[in-house]
N, C-alpha and C positions, 0 to 999 in steps of 0.2 A: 290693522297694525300688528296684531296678535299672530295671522298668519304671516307675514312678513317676517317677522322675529323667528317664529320656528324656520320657517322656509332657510334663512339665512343663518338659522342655527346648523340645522340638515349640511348645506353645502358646506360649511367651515368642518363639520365632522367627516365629512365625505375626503375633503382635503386631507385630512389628518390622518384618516386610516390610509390613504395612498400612503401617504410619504412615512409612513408606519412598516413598510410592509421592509423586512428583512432581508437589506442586500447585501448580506453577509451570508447567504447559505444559499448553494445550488436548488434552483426549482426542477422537478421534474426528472431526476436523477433517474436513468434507466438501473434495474436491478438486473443481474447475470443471471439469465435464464437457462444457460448451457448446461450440458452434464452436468455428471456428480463430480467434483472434483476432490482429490483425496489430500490434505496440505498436513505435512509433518509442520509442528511449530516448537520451539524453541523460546520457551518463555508463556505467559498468561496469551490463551487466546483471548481476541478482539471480539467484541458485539459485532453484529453484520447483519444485512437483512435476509438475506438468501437461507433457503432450506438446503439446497443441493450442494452444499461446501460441508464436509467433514473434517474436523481437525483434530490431529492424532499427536499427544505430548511426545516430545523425545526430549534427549539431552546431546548436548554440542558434541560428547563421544560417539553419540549414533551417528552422526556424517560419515563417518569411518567403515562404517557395513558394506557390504558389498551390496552392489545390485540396486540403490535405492531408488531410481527410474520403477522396480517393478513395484512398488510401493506408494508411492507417492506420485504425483503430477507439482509437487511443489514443496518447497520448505522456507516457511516464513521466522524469521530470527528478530525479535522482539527487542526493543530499547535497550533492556536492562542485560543484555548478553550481545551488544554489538561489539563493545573491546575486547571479547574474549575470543569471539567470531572470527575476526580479525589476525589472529595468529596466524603466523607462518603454514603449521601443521594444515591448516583449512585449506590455503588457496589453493592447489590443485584440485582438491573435491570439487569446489566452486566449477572450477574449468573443467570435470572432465566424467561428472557424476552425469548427465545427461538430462539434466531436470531444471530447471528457473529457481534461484534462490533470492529472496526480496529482505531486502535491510530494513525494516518498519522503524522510522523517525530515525533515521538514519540521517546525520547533518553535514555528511563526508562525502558522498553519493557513495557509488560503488568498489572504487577504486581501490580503497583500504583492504578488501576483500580478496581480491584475487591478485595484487602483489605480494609473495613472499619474503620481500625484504624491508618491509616497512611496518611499522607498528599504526593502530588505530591513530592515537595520540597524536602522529608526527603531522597528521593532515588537518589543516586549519576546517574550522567550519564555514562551509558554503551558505555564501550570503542568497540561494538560489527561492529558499522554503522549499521548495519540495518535500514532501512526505515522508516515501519511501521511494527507495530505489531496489529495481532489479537487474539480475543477470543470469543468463545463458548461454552457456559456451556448446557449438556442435563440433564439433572437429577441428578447423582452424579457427573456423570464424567466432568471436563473439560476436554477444547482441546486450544491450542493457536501454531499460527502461527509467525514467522518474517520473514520480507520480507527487502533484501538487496538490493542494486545495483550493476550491472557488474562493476567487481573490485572498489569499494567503492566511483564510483565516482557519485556525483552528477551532472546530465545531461538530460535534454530534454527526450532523446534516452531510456535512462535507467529511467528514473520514468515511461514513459511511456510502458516498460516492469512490471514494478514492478504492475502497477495497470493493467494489462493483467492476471496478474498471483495473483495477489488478488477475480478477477471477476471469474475466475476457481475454487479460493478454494471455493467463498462463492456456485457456482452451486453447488460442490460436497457437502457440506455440504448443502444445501435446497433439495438436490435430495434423500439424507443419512436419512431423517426425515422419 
């Protein structure tokens, strides 16, 4: 009887660590292996797992430099400076700097960005989750990304996927040039 009770202790814990297991957070998350990539940021950088990401502080007036393609493979703008981002003054850079610019928790996607005649403010928030959004403009064309989290959930686990899979788009875009 004694082993019977354990035995069916066993299975009922055996149960329990399955349905334990945390399906809130991507398993398996590939890490960007690519190049080194060089990402101007705009605000506190992010934790990340990758070695090969270097992130270089500016401020929203450096957009305005010349040249920033030779500089940079990217420039990520952070929560706390997306209304300001957003300014008329910016959206040509956006369109015509030559580089992927990504809106982190950005709840407008992109759009806000590269019209000049619209304020951050005026655009509702997207009921989408998405993360971050990006964009690229090469000449006429753009191009723009959004980047969500495994099942909508905000988590360690999952941001740190999401920016594995931002540092991909921006290679294949610098490698597309």
């Amino acid at each position: 009887m004694k082993n019977k009770s354990i035995l069916i202790l066993l299975i009922v814990l055996s149960i329990l660590s399955a349905c334990n297991s945390n399906k809130n957070e991507i398993k398996d998350s590939p890490l960007y292996k690519g190049k080194e990539l060089t990402i101007g940021i705009i605000g506190k950088p992010p934790a990340i797992r990758e070695e090969n990401i270097v992130f270089r502080k500016m401020e929203l007036k450096g957009l305005s430099e010349k040249n920033l393609a030779s500089k940079f493979n990217s420039v990520f703008i952070m929560k706390e400076h997306l209304s300001e981002a957003a300014k008329a003054s910016y959206a040509s850079i956006y369109r015509n700097s030559g580089i992927p610019f990504f809106f982190i928790e950005s709840k407008k996607s992109y759009i806000p960005f590269v019209l000049e005649d619209a304020d951050y403010e005026d655009f509702s928030d997207s009921k989408s989750g998405y993360y971050a959004s990006g964009y690229y403009q090469s000449g006429e064309e753009g191009r723009h990304w959004e980047f969500g989290l495994y099942n909508d959930k905000v988590n360690k686990v999952n941001i740190l996927d999401a920016y594995s899979r931002i540092f991909k788009t921006i290679e294949t875009v610098d490698n597309g040039k």
